[in-house]
N, CA, C and O of each residue as an XYZ file, in Angstrom:
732
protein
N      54.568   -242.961    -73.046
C      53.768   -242.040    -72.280
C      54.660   -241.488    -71.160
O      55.400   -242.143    -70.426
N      54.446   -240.105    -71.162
C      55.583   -239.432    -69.970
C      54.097   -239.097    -68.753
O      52.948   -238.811    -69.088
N      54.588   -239.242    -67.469
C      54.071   -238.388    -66.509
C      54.941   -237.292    -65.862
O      56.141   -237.522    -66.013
N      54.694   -236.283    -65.255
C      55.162   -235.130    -65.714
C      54.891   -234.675    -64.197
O      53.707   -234.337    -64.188
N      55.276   -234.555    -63.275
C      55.286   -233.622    -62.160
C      53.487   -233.304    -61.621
O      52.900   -232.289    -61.248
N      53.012   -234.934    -61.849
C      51.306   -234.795    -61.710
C      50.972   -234.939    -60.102
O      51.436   -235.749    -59.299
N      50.276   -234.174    -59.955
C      49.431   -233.922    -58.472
C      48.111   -233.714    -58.409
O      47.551   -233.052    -59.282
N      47.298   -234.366    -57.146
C      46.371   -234.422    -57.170
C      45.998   -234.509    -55.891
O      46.633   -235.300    -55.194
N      44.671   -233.578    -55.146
C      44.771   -233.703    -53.984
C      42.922   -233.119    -53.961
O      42.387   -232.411    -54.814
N      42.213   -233.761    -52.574
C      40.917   -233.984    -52.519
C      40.552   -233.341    -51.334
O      40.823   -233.947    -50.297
N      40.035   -232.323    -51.250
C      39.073   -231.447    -49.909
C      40.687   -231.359    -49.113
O      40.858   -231.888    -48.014
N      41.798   -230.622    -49.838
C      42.737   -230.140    -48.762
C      43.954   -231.477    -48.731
O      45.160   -231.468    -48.484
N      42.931   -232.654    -49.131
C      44.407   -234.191    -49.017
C      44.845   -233.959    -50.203
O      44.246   -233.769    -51.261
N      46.270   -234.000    -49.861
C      47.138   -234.481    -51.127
C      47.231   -235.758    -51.041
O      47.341   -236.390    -49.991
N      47.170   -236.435    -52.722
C      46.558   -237.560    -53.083
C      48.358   -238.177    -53.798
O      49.093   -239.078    -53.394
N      48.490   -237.342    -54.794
C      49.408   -237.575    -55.976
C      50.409   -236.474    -55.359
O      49.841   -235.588    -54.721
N      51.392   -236.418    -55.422
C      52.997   -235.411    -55.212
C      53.962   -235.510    -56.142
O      55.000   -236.153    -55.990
N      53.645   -234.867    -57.150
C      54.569   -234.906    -58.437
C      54.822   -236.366    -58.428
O      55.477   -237.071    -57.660
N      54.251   -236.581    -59.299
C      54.494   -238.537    -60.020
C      55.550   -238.208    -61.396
O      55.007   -237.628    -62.337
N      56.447   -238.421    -61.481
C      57.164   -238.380    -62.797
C      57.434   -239.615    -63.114
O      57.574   -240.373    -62.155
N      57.567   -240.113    -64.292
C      57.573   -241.612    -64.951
C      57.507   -241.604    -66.497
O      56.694   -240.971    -67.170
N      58.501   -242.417    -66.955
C      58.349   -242.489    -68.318
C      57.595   -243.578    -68.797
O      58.341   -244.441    -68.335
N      56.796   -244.160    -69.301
C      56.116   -245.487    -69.720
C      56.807   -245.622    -71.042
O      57.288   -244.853    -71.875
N      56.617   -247.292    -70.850
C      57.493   -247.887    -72.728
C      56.142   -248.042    -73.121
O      55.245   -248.075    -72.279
N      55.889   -248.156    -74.549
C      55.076   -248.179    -74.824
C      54.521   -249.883    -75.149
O      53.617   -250.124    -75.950
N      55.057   -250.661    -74.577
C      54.309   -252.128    -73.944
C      55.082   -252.853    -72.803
O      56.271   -252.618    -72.591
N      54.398   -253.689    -72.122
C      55.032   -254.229    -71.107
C      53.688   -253.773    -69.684
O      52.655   -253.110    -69.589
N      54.607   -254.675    -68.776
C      53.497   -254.921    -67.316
C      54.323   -253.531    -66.622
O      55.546   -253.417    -66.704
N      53.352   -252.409    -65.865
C      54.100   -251.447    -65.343
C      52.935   -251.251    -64.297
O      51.819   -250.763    -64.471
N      53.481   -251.742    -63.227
C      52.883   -251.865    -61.850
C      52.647   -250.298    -60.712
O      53.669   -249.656    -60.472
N      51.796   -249.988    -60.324
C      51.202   -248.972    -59.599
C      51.422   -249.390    -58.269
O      50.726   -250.390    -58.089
N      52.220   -249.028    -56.989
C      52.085   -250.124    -56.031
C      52.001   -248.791    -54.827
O      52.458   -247.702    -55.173
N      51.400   -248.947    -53.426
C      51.463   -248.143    -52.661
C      50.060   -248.593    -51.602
O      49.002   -249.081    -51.999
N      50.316   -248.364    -50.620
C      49.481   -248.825    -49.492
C      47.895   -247.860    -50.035
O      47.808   -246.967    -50.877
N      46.854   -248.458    -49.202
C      44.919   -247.957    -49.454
C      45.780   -246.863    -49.363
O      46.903   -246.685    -48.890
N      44.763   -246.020    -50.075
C      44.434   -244.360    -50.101
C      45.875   -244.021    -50.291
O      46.332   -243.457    -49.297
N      46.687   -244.181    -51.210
C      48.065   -243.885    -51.363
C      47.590   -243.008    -53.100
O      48.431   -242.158    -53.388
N      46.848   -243.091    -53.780
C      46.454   -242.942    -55.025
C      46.505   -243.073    -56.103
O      46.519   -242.324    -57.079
N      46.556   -244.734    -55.827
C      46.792   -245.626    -56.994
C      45.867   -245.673    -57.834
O      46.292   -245.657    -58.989
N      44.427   -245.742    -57.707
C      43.316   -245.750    -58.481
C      42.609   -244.432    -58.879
O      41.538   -244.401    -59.485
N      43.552   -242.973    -58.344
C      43.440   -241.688    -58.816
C      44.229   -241.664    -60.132
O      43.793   -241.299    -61.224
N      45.679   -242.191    -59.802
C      46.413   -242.007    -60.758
C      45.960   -242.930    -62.660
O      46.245   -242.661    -63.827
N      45.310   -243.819    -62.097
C      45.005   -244.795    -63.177
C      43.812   -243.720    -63.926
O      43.834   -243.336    -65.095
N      42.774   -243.374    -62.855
C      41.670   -242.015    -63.584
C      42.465   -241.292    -64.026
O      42.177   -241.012    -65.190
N      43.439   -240.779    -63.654
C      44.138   -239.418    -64.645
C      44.652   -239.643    -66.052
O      44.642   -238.837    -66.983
N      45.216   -241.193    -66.033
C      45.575   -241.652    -67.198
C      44.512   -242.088    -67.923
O      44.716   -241.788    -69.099
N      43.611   -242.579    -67.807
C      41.968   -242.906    -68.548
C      41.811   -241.250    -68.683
O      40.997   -241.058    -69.587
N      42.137   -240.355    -68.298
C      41.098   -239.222    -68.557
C      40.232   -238.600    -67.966
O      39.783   -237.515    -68.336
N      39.744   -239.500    -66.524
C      38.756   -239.526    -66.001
C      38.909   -238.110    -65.203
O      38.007   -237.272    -65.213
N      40.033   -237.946    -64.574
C      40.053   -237.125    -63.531
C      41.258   -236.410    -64.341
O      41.928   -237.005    -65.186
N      41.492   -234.722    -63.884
C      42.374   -234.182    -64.686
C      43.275   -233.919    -63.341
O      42.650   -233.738    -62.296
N      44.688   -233.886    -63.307
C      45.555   -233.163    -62.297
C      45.466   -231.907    -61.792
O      45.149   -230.883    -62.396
N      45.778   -232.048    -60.591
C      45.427   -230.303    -60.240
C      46.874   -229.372    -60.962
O      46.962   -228.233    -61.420
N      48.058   -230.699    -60.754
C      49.094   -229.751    -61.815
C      49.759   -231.296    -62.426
O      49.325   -232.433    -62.237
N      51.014   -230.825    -63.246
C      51.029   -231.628    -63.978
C      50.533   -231.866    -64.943
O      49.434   -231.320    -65.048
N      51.006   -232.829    -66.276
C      50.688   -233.157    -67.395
C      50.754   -235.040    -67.796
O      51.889   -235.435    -67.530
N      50.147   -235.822    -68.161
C      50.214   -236.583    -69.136
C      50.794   -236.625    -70.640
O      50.112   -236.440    -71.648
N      51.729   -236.811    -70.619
C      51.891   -236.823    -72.474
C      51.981   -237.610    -72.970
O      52.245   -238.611    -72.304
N      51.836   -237.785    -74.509
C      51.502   -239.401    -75.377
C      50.851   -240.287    -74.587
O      51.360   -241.353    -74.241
N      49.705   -239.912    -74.256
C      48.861   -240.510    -74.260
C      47.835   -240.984    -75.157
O      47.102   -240.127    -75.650
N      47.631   -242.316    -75.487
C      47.210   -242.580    -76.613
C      45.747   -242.384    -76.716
O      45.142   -242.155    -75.669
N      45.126   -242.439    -77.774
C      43.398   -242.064    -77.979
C      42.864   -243.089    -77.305
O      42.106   -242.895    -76.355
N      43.241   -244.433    -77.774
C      42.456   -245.557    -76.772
C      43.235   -246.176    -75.851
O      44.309   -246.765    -75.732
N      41.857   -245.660    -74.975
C      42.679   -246.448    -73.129
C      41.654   -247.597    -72.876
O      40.561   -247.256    -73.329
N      41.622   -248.862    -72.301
C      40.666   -249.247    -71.625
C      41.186   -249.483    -70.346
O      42.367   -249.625    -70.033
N      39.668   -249.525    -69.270
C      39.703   -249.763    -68.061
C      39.443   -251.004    -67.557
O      38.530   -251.570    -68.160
N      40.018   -251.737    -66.498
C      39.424   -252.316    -65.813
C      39.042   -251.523    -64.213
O      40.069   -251.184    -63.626
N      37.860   -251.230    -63.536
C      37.629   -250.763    -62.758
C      37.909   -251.254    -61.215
O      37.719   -252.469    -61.275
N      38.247   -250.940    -59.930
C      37.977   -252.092    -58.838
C      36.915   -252.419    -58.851
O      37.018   -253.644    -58.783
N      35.658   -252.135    -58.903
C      34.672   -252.388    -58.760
C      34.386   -252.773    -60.642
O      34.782   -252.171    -61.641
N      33.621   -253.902    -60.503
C      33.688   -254.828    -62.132
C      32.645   -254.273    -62.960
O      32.853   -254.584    -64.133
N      31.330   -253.391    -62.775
C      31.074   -252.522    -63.979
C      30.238   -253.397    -64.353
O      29.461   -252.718    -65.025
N      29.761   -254.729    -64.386
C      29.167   -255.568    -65.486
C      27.953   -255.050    -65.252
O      27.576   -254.301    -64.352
N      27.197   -255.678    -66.444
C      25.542   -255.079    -66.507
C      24.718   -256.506    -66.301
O      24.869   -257.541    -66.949
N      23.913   -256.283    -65.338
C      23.550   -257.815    -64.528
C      22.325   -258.074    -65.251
O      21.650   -259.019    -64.843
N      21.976   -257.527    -66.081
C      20.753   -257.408    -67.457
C      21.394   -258.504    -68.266
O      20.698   -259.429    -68.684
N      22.677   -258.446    -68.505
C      23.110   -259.232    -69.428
C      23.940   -260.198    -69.096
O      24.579   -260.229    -68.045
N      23.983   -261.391    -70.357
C      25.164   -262.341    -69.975
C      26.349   -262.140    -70.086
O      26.707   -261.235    -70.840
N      27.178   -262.801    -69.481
C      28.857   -262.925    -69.469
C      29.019   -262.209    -71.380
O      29.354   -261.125    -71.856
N      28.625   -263.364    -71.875
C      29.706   -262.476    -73.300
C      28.538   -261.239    -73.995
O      28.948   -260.489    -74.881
N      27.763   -261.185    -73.724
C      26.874   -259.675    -74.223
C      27.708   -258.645    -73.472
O      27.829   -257.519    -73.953
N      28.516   -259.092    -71.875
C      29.156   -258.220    -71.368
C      30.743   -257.351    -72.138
O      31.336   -256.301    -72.384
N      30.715   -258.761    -72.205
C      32.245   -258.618    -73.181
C      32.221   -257.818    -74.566
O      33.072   -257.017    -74.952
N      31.009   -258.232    -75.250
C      30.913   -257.804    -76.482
C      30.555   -256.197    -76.471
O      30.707   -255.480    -77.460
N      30.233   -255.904    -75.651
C      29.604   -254.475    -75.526
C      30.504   -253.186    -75.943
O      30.158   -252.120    -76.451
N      32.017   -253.752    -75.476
C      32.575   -252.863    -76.362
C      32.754   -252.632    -77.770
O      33.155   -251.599    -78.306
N      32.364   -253.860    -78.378
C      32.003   -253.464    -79.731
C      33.507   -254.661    -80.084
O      34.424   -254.030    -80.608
N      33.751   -255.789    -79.930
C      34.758   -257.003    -80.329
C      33.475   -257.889    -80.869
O      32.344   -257.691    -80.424
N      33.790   -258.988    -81.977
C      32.669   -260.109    -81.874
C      33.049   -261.044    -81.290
O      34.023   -261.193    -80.552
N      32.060   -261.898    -81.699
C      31.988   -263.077    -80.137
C      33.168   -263.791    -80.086
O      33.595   -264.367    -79.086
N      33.777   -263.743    -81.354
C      34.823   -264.855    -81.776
C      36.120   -264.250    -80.816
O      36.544   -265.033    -79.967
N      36.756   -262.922    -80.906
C      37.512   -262.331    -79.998
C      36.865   -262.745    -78.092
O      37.550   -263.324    -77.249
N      35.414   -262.228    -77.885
C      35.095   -262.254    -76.948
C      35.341   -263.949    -76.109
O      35.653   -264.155    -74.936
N      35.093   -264.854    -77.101
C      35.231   -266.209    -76.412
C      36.076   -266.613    -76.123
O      36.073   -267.333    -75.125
N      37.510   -266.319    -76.988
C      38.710   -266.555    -76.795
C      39.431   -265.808    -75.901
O      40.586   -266.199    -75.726
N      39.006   -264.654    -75.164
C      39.294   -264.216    -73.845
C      38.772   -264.438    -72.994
O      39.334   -264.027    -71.979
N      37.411   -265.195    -72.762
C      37.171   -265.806    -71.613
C      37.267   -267.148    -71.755
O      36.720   -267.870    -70.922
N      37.922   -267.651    -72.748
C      37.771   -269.111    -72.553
C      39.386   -269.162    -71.452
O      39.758   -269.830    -70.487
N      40.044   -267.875    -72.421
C      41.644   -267.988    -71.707
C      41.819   -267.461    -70.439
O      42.880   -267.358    -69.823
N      40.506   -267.075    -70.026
C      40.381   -266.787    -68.216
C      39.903   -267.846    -67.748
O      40.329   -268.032    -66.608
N      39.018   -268.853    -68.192
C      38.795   -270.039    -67.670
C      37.066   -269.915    -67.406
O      36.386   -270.552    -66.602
N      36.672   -268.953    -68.302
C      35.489   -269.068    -68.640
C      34.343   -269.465    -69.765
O      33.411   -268.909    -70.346
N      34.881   -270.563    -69.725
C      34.122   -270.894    -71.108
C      32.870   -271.581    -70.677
O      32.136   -271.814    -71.637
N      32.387   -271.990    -69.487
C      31.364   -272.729    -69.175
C      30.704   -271.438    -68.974
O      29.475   -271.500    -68.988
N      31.242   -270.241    -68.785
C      30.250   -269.314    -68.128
C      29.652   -268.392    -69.806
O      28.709   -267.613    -69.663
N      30.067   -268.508    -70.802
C      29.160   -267.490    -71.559
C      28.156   -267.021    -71.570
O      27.858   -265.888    -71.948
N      27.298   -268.084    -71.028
C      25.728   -267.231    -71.669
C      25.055   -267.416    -69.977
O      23.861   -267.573    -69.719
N      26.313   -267.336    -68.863
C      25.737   -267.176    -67.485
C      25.334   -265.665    -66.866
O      26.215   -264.823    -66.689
N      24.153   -265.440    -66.604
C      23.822   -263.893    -66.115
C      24.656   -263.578    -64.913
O      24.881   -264.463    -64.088
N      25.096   -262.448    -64.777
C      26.490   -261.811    -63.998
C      26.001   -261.896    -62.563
O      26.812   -261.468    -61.741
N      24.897   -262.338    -62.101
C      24.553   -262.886    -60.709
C      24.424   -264.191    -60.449
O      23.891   -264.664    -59.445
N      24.972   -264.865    -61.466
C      25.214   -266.389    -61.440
C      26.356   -266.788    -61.273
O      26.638   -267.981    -61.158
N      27.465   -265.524    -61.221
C      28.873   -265.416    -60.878
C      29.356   -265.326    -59.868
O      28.780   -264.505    -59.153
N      30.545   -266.004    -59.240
C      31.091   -265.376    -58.103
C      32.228   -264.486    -58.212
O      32.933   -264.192    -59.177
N      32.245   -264.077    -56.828
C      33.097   -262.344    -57.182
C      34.580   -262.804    -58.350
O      34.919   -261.981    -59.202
N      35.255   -264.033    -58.238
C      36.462   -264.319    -58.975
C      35.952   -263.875    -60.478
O      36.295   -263.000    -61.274
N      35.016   -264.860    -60.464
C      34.468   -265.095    -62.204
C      33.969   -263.777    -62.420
O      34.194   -263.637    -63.622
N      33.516   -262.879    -62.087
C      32.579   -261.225    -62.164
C      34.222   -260.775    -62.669
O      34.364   -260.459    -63.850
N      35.621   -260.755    -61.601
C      36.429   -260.047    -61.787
C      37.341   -260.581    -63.138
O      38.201   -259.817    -63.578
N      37.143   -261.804    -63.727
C      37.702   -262.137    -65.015
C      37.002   -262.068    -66.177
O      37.289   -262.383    -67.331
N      35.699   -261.441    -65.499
C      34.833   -261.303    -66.876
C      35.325   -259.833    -67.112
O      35.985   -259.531    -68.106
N      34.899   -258.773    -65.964
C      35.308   -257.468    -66.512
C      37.175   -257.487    -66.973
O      37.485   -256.534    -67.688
N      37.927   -258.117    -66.744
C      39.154   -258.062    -67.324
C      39.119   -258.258    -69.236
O      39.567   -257.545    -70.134
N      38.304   -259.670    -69.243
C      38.077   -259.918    -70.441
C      37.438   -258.835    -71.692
O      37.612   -258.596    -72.887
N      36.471   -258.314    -70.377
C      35.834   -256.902    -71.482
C      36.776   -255.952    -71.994
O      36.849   -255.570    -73.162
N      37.793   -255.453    -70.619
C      39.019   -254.262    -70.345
C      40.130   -254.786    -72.010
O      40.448   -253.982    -72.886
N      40.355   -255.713    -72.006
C      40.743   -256.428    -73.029
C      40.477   -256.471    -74.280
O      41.331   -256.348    -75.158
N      38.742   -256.728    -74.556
C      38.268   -256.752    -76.046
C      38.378   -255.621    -76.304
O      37.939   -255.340    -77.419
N      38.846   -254.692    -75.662
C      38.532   -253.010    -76.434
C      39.758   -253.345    -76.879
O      40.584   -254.075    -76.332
N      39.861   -252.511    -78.369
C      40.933   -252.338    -79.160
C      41.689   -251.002    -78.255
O      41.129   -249.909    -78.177
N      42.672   -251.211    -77.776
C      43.198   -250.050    -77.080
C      44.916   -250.115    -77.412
O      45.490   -251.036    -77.993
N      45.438   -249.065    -76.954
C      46.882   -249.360    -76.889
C      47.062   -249.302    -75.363
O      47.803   -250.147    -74.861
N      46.773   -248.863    -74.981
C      47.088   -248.570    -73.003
C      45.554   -249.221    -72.400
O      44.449   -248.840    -72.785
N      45.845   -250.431    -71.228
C      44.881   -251.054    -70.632
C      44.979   -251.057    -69.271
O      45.295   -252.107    -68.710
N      44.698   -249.769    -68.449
C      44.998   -249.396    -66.781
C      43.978   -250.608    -66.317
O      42.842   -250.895    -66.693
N      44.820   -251.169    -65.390
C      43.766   -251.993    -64.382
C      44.339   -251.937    -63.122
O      45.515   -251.879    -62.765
N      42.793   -251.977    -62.226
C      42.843   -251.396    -60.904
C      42.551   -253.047    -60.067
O      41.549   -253.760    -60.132
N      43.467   -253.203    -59.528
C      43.397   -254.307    -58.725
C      43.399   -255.718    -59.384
O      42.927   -256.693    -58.799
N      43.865   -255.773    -60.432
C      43.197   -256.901    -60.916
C      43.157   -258.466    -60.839
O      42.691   -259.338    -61.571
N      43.913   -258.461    -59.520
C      43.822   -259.766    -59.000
C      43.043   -259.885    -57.858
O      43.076   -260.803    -57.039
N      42.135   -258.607    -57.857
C      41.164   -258.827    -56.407
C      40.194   -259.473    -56.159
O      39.254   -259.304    -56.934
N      39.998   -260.454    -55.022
C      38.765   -261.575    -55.142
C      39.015   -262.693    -55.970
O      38.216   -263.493    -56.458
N      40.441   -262.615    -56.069
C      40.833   -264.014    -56.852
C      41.762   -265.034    -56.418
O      42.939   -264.728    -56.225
N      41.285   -266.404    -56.219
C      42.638   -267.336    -55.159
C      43.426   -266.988    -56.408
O      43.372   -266.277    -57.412
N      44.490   -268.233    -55.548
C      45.903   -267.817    -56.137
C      46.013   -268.450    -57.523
O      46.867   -268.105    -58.340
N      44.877   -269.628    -57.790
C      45.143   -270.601    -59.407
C      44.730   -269.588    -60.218
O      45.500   -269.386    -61.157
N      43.656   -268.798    -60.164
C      43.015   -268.018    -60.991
C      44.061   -266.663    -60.961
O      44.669   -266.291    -61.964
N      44.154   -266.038    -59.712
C      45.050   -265.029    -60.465
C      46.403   -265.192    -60.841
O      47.031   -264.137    -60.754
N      47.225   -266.406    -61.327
C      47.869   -266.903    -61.588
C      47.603   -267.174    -63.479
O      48.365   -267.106    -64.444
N      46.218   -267.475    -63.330
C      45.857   -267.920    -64.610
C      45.311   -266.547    -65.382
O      44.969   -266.628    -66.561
N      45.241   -265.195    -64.613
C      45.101   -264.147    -64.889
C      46.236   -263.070    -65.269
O      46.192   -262.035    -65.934
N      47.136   -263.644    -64.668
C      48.771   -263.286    -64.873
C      49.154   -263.383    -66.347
O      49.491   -262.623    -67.255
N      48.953   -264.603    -66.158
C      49.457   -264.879    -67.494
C      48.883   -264.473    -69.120
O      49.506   -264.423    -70.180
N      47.483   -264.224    -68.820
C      46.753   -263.794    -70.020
C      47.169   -262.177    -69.830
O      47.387   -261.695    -70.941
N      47.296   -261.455    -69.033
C      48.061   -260.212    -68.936
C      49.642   -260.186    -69.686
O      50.004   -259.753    -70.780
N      50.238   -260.723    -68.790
C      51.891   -261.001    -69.707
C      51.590   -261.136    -71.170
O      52.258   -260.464    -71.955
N      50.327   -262.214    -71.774
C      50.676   -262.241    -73.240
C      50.145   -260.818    -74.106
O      50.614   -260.401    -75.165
N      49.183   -260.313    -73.417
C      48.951   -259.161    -73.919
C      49.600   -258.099    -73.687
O      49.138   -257.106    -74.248
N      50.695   -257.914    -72.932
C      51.966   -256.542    -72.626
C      52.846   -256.598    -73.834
O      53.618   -255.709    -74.195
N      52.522   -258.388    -74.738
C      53.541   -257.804    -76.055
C      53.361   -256.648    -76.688
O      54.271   -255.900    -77.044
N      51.956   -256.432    -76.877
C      51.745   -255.376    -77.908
C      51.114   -254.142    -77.953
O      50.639   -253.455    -78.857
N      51.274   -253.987    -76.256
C      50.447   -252.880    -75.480
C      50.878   -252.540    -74.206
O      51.474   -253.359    -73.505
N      50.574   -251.128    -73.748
C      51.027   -251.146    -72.415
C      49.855   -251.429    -71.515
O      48.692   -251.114    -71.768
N      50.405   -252.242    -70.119
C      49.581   -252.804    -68.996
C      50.033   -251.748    -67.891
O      51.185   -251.710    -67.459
N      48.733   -250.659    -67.362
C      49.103   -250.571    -66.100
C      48.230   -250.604    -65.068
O      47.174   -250.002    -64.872
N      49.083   -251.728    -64.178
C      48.357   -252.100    -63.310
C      48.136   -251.617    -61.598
O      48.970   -251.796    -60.710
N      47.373   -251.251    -61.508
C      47.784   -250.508    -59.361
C      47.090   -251.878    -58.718
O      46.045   -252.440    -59.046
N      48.052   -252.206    -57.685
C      47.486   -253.263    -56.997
C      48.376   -253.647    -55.686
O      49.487   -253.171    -55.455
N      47.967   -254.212    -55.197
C      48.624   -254.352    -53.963
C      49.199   -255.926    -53.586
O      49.853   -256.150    -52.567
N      48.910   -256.749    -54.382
C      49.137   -258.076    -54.532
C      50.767   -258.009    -55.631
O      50.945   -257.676    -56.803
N      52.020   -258.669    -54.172
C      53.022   -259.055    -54.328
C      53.163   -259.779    -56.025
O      53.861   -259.241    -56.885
N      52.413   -260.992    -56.262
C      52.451   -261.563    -57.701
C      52.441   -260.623    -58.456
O      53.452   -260.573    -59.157
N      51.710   -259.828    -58.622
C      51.400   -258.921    -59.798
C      52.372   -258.339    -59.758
O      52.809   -258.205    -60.901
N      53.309   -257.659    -58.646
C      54.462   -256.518    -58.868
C      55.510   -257.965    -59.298
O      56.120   -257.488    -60.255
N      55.918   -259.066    -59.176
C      56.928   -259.363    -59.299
C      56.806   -259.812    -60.939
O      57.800   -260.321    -61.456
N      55.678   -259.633    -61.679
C      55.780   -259.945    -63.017
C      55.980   -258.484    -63.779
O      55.864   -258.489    -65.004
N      56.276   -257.239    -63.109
C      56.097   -256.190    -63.467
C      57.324   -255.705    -64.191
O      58.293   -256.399    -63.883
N      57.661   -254.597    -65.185
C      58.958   -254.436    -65.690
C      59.297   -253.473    -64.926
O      60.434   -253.495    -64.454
N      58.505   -252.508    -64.645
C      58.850   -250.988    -63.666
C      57.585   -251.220    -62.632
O      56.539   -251.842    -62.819
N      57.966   -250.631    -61.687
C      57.121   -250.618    -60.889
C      57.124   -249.219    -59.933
O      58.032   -249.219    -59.102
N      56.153   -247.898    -59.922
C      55.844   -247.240    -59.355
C      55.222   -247.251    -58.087
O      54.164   -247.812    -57.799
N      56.128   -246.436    -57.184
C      55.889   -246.734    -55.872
C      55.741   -245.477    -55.164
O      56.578   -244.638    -54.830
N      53.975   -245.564    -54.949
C      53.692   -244.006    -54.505
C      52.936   -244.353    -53.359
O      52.467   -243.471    -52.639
């Protein structure tokens, strides 16, 4: 995936200032830059969400998944109805939260969670989607250090065969990173 001279700017703020970057197509590729720097703009542009005011995306693949800062779950449902929703069965779904360290929590309703466990469930979902590119926004936020440690690592095994990009502001995460963008 190339980024291409992308900009982006909100009621007059410039957000993005020509971002150029080549992405490999797997591996950990870190988003890094102080609040309101537009780390979690840039991750929408690559989901699709938001288009550049100039600039291009290219090879970008058909499937992206997200992890959001804010975790998205549906508090109607349990932990793995959450997971499953993208359409994985349970058998995929369990084996990514068992490998977040949720296996006591399956059939726990998403207000029976605390903010750590909420933020490794929506990872786990960001995950079951069959995707080739998996942007995640913060994704060690609201998590001590065993868990996002233990979140690290289920990331690393999945950069074999996909690209990870991650915006975040937590030191761990950039030092497991292969490139790291600094806007």
């Amino acid at each position: 995936m190339k980024l291409a001279g992308l900009k982006k700017s909100f009621d007059g703020t410039c957000v993005l200032d020509g971002i150029n970057a080549d992405l490999p197509e797997h591996g950990l590729v870190g988003v890094a830059g102080v609040s309101g720097a537009g780390k979690s703009t840039l991750l929408r542009i690559l989901a699709g969400l938001e288009q550049p005011d100039a600039g291009r995306v290219e090879g970008c693949p058909e499937r992206v998944s997200v992890q959001f800062e804010d975790d998205r779950l549906f508090p109607w449902m349990d932990v793995l109805a959450n997971v499953t929703l993208v359409g994985c069965d349970d058998a995929v779904a369990v084996e990514l939260l068992e490998s977040l360290g949720l296996a006591g929590k399956l059939h726990a309703r998403v207000e029976e969670l605390s903010g750590g466990q909420r933020r490794r469930a929506a990872l786990a979902r960001a995950f079951a989607f069959p995707a080739q590119v998996a942007l995640l926004d913060e994704p060690t936020a609201r998590l001590d250090e065993e868990s996002a440690s233990l979140v690290l690592d289920v990331v690393q095994r999945r950069c074999y065969d996909m690209l990870v990009v991650a915006a975040t502001h937590d030191k761990q995460v950039i030092d497991r990173c292969s490139i790291v963008l600094q806007i």
